[in-house]
N, C-alpha and C positions, 0 to 999 in steps of 0.2 A: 274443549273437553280433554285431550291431551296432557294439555298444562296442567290441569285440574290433578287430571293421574298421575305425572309425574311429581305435581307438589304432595301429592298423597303419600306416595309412594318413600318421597326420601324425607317428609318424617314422620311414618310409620319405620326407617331404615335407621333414622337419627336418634326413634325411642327403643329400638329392641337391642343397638349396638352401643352403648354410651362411650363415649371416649375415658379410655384410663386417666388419671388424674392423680399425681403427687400429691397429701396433704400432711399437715402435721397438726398433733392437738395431742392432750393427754391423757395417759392409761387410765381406763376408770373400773378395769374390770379385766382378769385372768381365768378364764375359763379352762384351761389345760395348759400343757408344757409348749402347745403351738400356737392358740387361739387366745386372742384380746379383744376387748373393745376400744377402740380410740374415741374422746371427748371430740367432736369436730364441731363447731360454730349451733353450741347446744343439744347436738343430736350424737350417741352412742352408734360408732363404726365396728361391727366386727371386723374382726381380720383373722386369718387363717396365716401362719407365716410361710411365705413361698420356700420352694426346694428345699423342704427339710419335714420333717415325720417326726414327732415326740413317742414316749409311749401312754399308752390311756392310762388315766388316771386309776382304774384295778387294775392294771400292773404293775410288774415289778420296775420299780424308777419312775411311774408315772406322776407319783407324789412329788417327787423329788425333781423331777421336771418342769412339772407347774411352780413347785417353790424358786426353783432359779429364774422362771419366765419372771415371778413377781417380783423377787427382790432386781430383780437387773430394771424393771417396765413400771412397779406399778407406782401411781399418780407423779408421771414423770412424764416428760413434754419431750414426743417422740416426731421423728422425720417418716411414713409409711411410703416408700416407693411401688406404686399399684404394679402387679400385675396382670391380673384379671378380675374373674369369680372364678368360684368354683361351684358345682351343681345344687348346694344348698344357697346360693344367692350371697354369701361370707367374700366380701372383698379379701384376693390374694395381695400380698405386699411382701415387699423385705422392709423390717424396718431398724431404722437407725436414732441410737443414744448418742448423737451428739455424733463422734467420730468408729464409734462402735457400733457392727454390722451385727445386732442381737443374735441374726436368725445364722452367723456363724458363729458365735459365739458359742450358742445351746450347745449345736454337735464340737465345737473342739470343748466343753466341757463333758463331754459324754453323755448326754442329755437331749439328745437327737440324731438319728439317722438323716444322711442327706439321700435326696427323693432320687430312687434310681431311674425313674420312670419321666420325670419333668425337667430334673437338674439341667442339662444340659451347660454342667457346670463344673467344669475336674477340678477347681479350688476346690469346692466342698467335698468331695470326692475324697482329696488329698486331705483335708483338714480331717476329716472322719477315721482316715487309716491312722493318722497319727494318733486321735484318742484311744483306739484300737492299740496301739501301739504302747502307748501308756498306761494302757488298763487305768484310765478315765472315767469318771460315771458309771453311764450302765456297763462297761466294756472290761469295768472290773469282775463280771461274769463271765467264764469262760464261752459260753451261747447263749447271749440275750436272744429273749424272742422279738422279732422285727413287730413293730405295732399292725401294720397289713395282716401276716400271719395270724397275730392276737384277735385284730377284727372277725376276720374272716372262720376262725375259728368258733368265737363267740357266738357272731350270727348265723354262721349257718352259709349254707349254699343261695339264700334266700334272692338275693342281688343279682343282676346279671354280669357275672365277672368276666365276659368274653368282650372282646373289641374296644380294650382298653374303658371299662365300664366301671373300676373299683370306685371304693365308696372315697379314698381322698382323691379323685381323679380332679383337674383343675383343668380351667380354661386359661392359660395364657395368653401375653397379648405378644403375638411377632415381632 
C-alpha cells in the first residue's frame, strides 16, 4: 500500500508541475505588443513574453506595440525559451528570431517596459534606460503611463493587488 501512495503521489506531482520545455514553431497569431501564439507540431502555444510589459492595446503605443511584435514574429519560425506560466495558464518565454532576443528588442525600441517585478535582469533594465534616453517609442512621451498603472486603473481595485497578486504576475521557473 505505500508503494501504491507513493506512485500516486509523484504523478499527481509529475501532472500539476510539468517540466519547462524549449520549443520552436511559427507565429500564427499576435494578440498585443507582448502576447503570441506559437504553431507547435499542429497545436497554437500562447506565449506571454517574459521580463517585459507592452502597453494595452487602448493605450497610448499599444497599437504600435503590437504592430512591431507582428512585423518582427509574425508567420516566422521562432526559438521560445519557457519560463514558466503565468496565472492565466499562457506559457512565459523569451523568444528568439534567429539571433534576435525579440522580447529585448520591443523595449530597446521603446515598445516595452522591462518587468520591474520578475526581471531580475539589469540588461533589460539598461537597454530600457537607453530607449529612455533616446526618446524611443513610447519614451518619446515625456510620462508614459506604465501598462500595470493603465490596468489597474482601468479595472478598478477589483483584484487582489497585495502579496505580489497583480494581474501580469508570472510564475517562473528557478
Amino acid at each position: 500500500m505505500p508503494l501504491l501512495c507513493a506512485a500516486l503521489l509523484a504523478i499527481a506531482l509529475a501532472v500539476s508541475h510539468p517540466a519547462h520545455a524549449d520549443f520552436t514553431g511559427r507565429v500564427v497569431r499576435v494578440s498585443d505588443g507582448d502576447t503570441l501564439d506559437v504553431l507547435v507540431k499542429g497545436r497554437a502555444v500562447r506565449v506571454r513574453l517574459a521580463r517585459i510589459d507592452a502597453p494595452e492595446k487602448k493605450q497610448a503605443f499599444g497599437w504600435q506595440a503590437h504592430q512591431t511584435l507582428y512585423s518582427l514574429t509574425f508567420h516566422k519560425n521562432v526559438l521560445v525559451i519557457e519560463a514558466g506560466h503565468d496565472h492565466y495558464g499562457r506559457t512565459v518565454g523569451t523568444i528568439y528570431l534567429g539571433r534576435i532576443n525579440v522580447n529585448q528588442e520591443l523595449v530597446r525600441r521603446g515598445m516595452a517596459w522591462a518587468d520591474r517585478y520578475h526581471s531580475g535582469n539589469p540588461a533589460l533594465l539598461h537597454i530600457e534606460a537607453e530607449a529612455r534616453r533616446q526618446k524611443r517609442g513610447l519614451w518619446a512621451n515625456p510620462s508614459p503611463e506604465p501598462p500595470w498603472n493603465f490596468r489597474k486603473r482601468k479595472n478598478g481595485d477589483r483584484r487582489n493587488w497585495k502579496n505580489g497578486n497583480r494581474p501580469n504576475a508570472v510564475h517562473l521557473a528557478k
